[in-house]
MARZAVO-297468 format. One record per residue (C-alpha): residue in three letters; y, x negated, z. Coordinates in pm, 1 decimal, padded with zeros to 6 digits. Layout:
BEGIN
+------+----------+----------+----------+
! type !        y !        x !        z !
+------+----------+----------+----------+
!  ALA !        Y !        X !        Z !
...
+------+----------+----------+----------+
END
This chain:
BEGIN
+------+----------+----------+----------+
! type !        y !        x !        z !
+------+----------+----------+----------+
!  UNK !  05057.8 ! -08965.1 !  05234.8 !
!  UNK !  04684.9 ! -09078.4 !  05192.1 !
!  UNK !  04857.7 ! -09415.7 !  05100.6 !
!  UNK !  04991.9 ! -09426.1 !  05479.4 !
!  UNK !  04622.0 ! -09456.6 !  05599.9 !
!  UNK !  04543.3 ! -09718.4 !  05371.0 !
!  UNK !  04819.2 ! -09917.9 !  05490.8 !
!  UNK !  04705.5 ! -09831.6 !  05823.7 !
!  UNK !  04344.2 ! -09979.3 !  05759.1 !
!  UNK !  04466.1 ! -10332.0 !  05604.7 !
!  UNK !  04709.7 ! -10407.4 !  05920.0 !
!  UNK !  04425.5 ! -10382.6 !  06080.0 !
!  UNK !  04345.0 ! -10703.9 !  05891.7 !
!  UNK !  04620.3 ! -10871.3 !  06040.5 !
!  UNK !  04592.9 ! -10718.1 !  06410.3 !
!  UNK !  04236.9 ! -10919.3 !  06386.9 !
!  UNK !  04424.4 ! -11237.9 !  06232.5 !
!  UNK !  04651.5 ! -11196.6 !  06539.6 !
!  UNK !  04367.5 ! -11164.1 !  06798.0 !
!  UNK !  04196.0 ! -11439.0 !  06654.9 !
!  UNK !  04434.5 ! -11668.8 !  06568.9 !
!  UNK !  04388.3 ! -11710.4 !  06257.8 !
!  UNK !  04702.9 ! -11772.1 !  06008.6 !
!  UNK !  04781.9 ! -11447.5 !  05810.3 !
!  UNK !  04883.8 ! -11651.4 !  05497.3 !
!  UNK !  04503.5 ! -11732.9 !  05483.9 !
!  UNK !  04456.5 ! -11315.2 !  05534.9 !
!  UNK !  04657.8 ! -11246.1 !  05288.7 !
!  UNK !  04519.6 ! -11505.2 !  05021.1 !
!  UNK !  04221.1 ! -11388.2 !  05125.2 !
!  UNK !  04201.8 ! -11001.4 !  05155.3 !
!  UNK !  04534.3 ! -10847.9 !  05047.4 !
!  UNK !  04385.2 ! -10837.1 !  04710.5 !
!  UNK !  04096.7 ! -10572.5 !  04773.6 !
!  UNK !  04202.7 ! -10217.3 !  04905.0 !
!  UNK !  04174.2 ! -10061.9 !  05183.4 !
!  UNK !  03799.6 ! -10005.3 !  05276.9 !
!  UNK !  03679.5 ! -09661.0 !  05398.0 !
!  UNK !  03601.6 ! -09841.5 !  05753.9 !
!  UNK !  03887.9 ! -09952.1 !  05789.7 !
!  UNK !  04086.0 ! -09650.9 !  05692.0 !
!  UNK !  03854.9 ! -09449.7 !  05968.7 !
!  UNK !  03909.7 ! -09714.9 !  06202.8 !
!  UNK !  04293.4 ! -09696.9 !  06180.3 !
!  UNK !  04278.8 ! -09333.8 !  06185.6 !
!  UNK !  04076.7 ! -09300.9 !  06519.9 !
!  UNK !  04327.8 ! -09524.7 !  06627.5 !
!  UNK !  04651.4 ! -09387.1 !  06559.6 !
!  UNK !  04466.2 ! -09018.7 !  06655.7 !
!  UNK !  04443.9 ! -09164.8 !  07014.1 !
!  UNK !  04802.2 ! -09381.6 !  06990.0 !
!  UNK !  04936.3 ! -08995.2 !  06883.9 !
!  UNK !  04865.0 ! -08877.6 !  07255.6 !
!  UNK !  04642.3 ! -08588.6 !  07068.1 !
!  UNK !  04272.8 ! -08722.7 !  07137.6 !
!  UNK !  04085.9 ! -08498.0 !  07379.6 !
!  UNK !  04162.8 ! -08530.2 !  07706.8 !
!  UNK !  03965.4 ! -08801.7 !  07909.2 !
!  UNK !  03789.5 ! -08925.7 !  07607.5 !
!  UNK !  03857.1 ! -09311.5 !  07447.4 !
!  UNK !  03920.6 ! -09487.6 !  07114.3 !
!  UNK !  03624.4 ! -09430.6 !  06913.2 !
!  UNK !  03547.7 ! -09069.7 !  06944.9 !
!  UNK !  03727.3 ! -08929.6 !  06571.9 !
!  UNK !  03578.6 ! -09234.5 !  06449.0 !
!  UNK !  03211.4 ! -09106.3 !  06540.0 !
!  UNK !  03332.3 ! -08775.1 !  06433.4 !
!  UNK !  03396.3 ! -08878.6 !  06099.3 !
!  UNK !  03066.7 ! -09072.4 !  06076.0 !
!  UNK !  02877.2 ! -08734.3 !  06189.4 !
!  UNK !  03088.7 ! -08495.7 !  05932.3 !
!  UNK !  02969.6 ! -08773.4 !  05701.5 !
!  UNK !  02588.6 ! -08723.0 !  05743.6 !
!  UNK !  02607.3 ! -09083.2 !  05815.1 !
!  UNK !  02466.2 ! -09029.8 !  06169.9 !
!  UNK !  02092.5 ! -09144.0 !  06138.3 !
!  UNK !  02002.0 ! -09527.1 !  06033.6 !
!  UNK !  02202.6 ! -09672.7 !  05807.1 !
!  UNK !  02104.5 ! -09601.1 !  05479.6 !
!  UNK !  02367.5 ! -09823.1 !  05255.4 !
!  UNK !  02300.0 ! -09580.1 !  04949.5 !
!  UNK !  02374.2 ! -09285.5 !  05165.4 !
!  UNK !  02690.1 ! -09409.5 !  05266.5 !
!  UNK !  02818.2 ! -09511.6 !  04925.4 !
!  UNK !  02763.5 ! -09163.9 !  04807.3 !
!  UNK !  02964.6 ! -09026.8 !  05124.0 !
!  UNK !  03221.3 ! -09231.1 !  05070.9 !
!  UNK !  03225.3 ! -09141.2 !  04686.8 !
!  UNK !  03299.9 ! -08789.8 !  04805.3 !
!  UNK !  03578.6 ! -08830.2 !  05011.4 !
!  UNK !  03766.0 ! -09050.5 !  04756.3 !
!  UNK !  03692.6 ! -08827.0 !  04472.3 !
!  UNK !  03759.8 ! -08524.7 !  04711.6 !
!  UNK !  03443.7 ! -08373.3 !  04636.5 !
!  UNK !  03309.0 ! -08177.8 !  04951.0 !
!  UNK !  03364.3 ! -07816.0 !  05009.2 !
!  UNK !  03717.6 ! -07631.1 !  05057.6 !
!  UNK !  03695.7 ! -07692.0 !  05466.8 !
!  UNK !  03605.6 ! -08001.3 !  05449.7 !
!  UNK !  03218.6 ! -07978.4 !  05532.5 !
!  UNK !  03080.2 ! -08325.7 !  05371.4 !
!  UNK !  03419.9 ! -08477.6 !  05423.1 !
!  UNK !  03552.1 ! -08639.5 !  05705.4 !
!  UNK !  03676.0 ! -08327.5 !  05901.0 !
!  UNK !  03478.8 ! -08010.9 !  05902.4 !
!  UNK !  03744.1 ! -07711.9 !  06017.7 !
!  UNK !  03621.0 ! -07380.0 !  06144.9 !
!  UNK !  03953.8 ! -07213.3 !  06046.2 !
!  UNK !  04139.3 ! -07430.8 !  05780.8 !
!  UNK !  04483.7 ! -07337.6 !  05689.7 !
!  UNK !  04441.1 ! -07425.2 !  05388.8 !
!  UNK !  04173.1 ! -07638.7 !  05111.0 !
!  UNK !  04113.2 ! -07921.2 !  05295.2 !
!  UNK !  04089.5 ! -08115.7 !  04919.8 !
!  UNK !  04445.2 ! -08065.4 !  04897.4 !
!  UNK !  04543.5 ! -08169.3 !  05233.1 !
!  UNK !  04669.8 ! -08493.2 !  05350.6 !
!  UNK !  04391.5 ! -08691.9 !  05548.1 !
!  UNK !  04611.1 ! -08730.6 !  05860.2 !
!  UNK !  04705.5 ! -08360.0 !  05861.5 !
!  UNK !  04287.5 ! -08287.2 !  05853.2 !
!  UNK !  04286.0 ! -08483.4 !  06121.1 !
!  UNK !  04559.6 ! -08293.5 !  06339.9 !
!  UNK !  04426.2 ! -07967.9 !  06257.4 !
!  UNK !  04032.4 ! -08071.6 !  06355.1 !
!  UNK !  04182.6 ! -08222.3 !  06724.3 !
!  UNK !  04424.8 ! -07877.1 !  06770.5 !
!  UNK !  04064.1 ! -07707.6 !  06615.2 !
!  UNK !  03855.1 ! -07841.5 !  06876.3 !
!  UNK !  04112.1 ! -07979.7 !  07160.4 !
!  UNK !  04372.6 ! -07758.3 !  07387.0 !
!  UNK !  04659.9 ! -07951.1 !  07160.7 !
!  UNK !  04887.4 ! -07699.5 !  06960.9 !
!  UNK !  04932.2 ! -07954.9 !  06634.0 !
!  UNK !  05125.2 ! -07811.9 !  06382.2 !
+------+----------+----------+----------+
END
C-alpha cells in the first residue's frame, strides 16, 4: 500500500504542471523516470491527511507535514547529510518498533510500526493525538 503514497507524491508532479501550465508530456519526459521523492511522498500525505476530513480540528495543510519533519530530527537547519540518513531509515524501515526516528512516533501502537502501512501510521498518530476514532 506504500506504493499508493508514491503515486500520491508524483501526481503531485502533474497538479504543479496543471497550475503552471506547463504541458505534462514535457513532465512526463522529464520526471516520470525518477521515483517518488521522500518530499513529495510527505507532501501528498499531509495532503490527503487533511482531504481525509481527519486533520485536527482548526488546523491547515501543512501541519502532518511538519510533524513528519520533527519525528524526523530534521527540525533544526538543514543539514543535507542529516536528512539523507533520515530518509535512509524510513525506506529501509530502520527506526524503532513505534516508529520513534520514523515519520510517526505512536504512544500506543497497535502494532510494529515497521510492518505497518505508511498511511495507516498516519491514521493511528491523528486518532493518537486528535479526538478522531480512526480505525
Amino acid at each position: 500500500m506504500d506504493q499508493n503514497r508514491s503515486t500520491d507524491g508524483i501526481n503531485l508532479r502533474y497538479e504543479f504542471a496543471s497550475v503552471f501550465g506547463i504541458p505534462q508530456p514535457i513532465i512526463a519526459s522529464e520526471l516520470d523516470w525518477q521515483d517518488c521523492s521522500m518530499l513529495e511522498m510527505m507532501v501528498a500525505l499531509d495532503r490527503r491527511c487533511v482531504l481525509m476530513e481527519y486533520e485536527f480540528p482548526g488546523e491547515c495543510f501543512g501541519k502532518i507535514f511538519w510533524i513528519m519533519i520533527q519525528n524526523l530530527g530534521l527540525y533544526g537547519p538543514f543539514d543535507p547529510d542529516e536528512a539523507e540518513v533520515a530518509i535512509q531509515r524510513v525506506e529501509n524501515r530502520d527506526y524503532a518498533p513505534d516508529g520513534l526516528g520514523g515519520l510517526f512516533w505512536l504512544k500506543h501502537p497497535r502494532a510494529d510500526l515497521r510492518n505497518v502501512d505508511i498511511w495507516y501510521q498516519a491514521m493511528w498518530y491523528i486518532a493518537e493525538n486528535s479526538n478522531s476514532e480512526v480505525e
